[in-house]
C-alpha positions in Angstrom: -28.6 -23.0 -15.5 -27.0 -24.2 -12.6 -23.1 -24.6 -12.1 -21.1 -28.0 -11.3 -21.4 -27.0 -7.8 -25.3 -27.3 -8.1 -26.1 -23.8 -7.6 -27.1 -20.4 -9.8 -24.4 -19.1 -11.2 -23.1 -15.9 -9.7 -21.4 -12.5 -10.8 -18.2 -14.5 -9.8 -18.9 -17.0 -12.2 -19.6 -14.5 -15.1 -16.4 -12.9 -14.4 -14.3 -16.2 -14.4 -15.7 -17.3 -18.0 -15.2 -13.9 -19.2 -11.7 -13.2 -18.2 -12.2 -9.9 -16.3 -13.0 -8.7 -13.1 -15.8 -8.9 -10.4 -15.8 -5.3 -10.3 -16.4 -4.7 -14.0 -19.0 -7.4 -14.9 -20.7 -4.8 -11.5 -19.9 -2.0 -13.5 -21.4 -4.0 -16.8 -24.8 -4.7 -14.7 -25.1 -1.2 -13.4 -25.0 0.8 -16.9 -21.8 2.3 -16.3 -19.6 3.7 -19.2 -16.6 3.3 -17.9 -16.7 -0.6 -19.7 -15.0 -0.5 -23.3 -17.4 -2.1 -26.1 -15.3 -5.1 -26.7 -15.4 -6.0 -22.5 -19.0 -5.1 -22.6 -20.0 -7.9 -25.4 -17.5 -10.6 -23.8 -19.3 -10.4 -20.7 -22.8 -9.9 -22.1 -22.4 -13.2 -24.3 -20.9 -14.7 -20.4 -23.8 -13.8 -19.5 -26.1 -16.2 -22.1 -24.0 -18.5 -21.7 -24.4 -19.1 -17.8 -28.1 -17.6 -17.9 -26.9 -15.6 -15.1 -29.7 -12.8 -13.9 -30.5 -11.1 -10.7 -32.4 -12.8 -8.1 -35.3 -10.2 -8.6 -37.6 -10.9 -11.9 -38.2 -7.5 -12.5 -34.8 -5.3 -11.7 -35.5 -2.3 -10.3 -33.8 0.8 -12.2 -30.5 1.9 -10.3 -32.0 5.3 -10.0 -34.8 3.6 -8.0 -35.2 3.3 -4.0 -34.9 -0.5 -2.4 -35.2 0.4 0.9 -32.7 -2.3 1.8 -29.0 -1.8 3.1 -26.6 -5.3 2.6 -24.5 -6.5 5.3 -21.7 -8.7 5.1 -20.3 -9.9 8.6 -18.0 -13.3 9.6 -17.5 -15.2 12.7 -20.9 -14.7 14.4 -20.6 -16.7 16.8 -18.0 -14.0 18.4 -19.5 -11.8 20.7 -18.4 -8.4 18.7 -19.6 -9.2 15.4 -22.6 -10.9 16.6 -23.4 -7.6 18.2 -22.2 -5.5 15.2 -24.8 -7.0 13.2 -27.5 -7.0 15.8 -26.8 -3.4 16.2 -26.6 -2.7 12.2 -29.6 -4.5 12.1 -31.8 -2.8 14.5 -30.4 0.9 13.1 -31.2 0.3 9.5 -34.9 -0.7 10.9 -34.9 2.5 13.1 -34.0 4.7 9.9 -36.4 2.5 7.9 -34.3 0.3 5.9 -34.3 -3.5 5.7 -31.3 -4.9 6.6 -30.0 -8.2 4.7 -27.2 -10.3 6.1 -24.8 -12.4 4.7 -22.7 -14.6 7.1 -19.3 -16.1 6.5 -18.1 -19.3 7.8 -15.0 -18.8 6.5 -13.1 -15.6 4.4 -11.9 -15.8 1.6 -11.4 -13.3 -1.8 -14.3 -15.7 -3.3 -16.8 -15.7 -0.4 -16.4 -12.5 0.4 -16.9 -11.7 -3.4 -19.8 -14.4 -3.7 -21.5 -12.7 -0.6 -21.7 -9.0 -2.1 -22.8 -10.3 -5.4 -25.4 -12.0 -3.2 -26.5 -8.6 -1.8 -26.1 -7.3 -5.1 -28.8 -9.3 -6.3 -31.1 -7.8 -4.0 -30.5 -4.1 -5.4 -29.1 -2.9 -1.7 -28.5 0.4 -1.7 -25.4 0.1 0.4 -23.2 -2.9 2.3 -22.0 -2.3 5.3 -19.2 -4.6 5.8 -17.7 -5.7 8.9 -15.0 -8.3 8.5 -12.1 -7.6 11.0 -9.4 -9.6 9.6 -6.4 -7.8 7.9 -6.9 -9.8 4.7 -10.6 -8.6 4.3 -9.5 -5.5 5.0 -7.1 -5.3 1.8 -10.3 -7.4 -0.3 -13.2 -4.8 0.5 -10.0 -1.7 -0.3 -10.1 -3.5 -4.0 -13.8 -3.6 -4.2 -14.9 -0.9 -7.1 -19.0 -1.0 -6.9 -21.6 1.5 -7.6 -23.3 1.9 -4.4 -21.6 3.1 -1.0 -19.8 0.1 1.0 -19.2 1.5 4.8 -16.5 -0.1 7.0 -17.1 -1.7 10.6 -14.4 -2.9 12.6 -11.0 -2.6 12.2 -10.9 0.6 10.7 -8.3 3.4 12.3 -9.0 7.2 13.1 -10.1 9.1 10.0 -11.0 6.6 7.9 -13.9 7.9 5.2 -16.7 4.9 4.7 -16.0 3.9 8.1 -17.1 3.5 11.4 -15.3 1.7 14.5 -14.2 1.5 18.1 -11.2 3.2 19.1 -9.2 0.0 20.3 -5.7 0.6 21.3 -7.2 3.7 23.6 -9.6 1.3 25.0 -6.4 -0.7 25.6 -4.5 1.6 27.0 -7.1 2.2 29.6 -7.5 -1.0 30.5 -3.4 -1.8 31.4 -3.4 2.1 32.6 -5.7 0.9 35.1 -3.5 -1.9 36.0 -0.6 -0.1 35.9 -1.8 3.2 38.0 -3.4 0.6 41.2 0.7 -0.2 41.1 1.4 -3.7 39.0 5.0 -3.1 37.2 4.2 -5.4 33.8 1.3 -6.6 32.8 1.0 -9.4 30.8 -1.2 -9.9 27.6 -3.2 -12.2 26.3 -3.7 -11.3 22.8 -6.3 -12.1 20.1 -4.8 -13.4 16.8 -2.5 -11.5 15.4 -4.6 -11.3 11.8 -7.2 -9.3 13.2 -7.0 -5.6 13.1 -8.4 -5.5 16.5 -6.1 -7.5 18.4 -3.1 -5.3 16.8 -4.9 -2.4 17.9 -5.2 -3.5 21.3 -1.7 -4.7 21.1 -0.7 -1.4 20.5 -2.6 0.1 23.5 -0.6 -2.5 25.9 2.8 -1.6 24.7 1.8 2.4 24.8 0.1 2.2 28.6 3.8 0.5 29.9 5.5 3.1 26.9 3.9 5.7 28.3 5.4 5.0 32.4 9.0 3.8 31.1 7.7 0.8 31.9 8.2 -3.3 29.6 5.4 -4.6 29.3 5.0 -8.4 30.8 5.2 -11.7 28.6 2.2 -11.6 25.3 0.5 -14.4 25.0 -1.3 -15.4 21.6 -4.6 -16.4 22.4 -7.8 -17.6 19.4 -10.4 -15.5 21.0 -11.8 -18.6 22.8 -12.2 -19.3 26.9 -10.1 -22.3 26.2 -7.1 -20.3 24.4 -7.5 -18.4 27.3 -7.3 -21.6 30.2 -4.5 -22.3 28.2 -2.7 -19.1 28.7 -3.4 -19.2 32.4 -1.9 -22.2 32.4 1.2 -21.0 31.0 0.6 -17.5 33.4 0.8 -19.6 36.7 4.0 -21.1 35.6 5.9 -17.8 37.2 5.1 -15.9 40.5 5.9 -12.9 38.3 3.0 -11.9 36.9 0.8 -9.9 39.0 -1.7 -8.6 36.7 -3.3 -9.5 33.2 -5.1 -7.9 30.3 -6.9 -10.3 27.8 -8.0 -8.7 24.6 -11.5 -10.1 25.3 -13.9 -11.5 28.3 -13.7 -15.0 26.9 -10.5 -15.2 26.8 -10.4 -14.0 30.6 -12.8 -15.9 31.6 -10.8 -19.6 30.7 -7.6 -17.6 32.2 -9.9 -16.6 35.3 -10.1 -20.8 35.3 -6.8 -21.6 35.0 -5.5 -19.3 38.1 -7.9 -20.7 40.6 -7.4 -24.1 39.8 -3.4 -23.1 40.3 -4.6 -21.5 43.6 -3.9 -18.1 42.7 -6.4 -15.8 44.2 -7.8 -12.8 41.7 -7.3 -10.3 42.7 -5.3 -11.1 45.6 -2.5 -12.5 43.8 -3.5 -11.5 40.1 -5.4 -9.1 38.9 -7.4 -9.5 35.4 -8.6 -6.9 33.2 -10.8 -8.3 29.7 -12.4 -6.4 26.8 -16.1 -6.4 25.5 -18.3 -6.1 28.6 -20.3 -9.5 27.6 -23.3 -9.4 29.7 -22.1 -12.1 31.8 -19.0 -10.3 32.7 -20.6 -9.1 35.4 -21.1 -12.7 36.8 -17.7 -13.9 36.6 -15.9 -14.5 40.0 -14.9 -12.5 40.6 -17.0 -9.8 38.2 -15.1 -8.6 35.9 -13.0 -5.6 34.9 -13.4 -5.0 31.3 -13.9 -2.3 28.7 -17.7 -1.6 27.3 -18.0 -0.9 23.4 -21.3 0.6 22.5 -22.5 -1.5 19.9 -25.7 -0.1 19.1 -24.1 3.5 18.8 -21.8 1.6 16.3 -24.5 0.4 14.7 -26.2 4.0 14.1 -23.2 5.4 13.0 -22.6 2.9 10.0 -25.8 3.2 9.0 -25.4 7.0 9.3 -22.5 7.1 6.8 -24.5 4.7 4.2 -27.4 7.6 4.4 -25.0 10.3 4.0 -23.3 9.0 1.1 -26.7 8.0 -0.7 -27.2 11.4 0.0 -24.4 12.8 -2.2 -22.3 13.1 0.3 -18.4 12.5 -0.8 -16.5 10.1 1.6 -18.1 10.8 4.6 -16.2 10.4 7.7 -16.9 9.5 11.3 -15.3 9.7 14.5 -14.1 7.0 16.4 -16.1 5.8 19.2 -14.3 6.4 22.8 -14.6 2.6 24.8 -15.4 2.8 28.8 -13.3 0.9 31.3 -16.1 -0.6 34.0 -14.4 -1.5 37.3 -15.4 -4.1 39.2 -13.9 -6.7 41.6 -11.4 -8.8 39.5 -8.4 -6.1 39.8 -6.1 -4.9 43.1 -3.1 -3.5 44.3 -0.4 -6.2 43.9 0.3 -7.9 46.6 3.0 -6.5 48.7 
């Protein structure tokens, strides 16, 4: 059968008609107990009637070894998740696992849900999940599965099933920096305030300016793209004030890099800029950039690390958070005097 929509129906879809849960028709697939008798049948007789089944003809047994870890990841076409995944990727083929991706266009409760029953279907042993958005964040907290789902972005210190970047310290380098060559308030150009990240490097900002007795300089909201980033340049140039500049990422500086030259202020001479990634370009801007490097493929290992370990029987494994690198290079100056 085939739904409305033209497609197979999904565990989604079996919930729906049945009136319960996504995590208990998961629980209901996988044999577990937990799933009173009455639940059990409603969902079973779902079931006929959709002609729902696994994508695999003959299911393996959940005792049984795929070989293959899920991963769910959105906006690809962003440096850092693109690089997440690569990373994910080429770990899980290092520690001999295939790696099977699932890309959103767009998040919401029913894609992400529709992309994990997806990888369900495939009997992964794990899902790695890297979604950076607050909302996802609160989605994959509800998720109640029977195999190990790991965390990759946006996750804070401590964090068991997780893995990630420690942001607001990479942050706080970066404006340090600023801030020790002698600039009094830097301004910000922020990611979007609904990603984890960009409130983590936020936070760094505010605590490098905290830290001196020091206000920070004006916050600007930027969309992650070069051209949020023009636009906040635009709005930079404005004032004489500003001095120096952090972007929370190296597209973002790079339009802002745009906007100050065509306003004929020199960088550094005039303003300094500071971004975040390390894109491999970065080092091509002009002037090259300063930025701060996250090691992706280290990332990468480590998620994959904390899948194993919990297949392994190991109870909420926990990782530490990866220390970012501020690289120095010719975009950032004393203030002019």
């Amino acid at each position: 059968m085939v739904t409305s929509a033209g497609r197979r129906p999904s565990m989604a879809d079996v919930a729906a008609v049945a009136g319960v849960s996504h995590q208990t028709v998961s629980r209901v697939l996988n044999g577990s107990p937990l799933v009173k008798a009455e639940t059990r049948e409603r969902i079973e007789a779902a079931i006929r009637e959709l002609g729902y089944r696994r994508n695999n003809a003959a299911r393996q047994l959940a005792t049984a070894r795929s070989g293959r870890i899920g991963m769910v990841s959105a906006h690809l076409a962003l440096h850092g998740p693109s690089m997440i995944s690569a990373a994910v990727q080429e770990a899980g083929r290092a520690a001999g696992y295939e790696v099977s991706l699932v890309g959103m266009i767009e998040l919401s409760e029913r894609s992400l849900h529709d992309a994990v029953d997806r990888l369900l279907d495939e009997d992964v042993e794990a899902i790695v999940v890297a979604v950076a958005l607050r909302e996802a964040q609160s989605i994959v907290a509800s998720l109640s599965l029977p195999i190990p789902v790991v965390l990759v972005q946006g996750v804070g210190a401590g964090t068991p099933m997780a893995a990630g970047v420690d942001q607001e310290a990479g942050a706080a380098a970066a404006t340090s920096h600023l801030l020790d060559l002698g600039h009094r308030a830097v301004a910000h150009v922020s990611g979007p305030l609904d990603w984890v990240e960009s409130g983590r490097r936020r936070e760094g900002w505010r605590r490098a300016h905290e830290e001196r007795g020091l206000l920070p300089g004006p916050e600007i909201e930027g969309d992650w793209s070069a051209a949020s980033g023009y636009r906040a340049g635009v709005r930079i140039c404005a004032s004489d004030e500003v001095t120096a500049v952090f972007a929370a990422n190296d597209s973002m500086a790079l339009g802002l890099l745009k906007a100050l030259h065509e306003h004929g202020r020199r960088v550094p001479d005039d303003v300094s800029v500071v971004g975040f990634d390390n894109v491999p370009e970065a080092e091509y801007f002009w002037p090259p950039l300063t930025t701060v490097n996250q090691e992706f493929a280290e990332l990468g290992r480590r998620a994959l690390e904390l899948a194993i370990r919990a297949l392994g029987g190991e109870e909420a494994p926990v990782a530490d958070l990866l220390a970012p690198a501020l690289v120095v290079r010719r975009s950032t100056a004393r203030p002019p005097s």
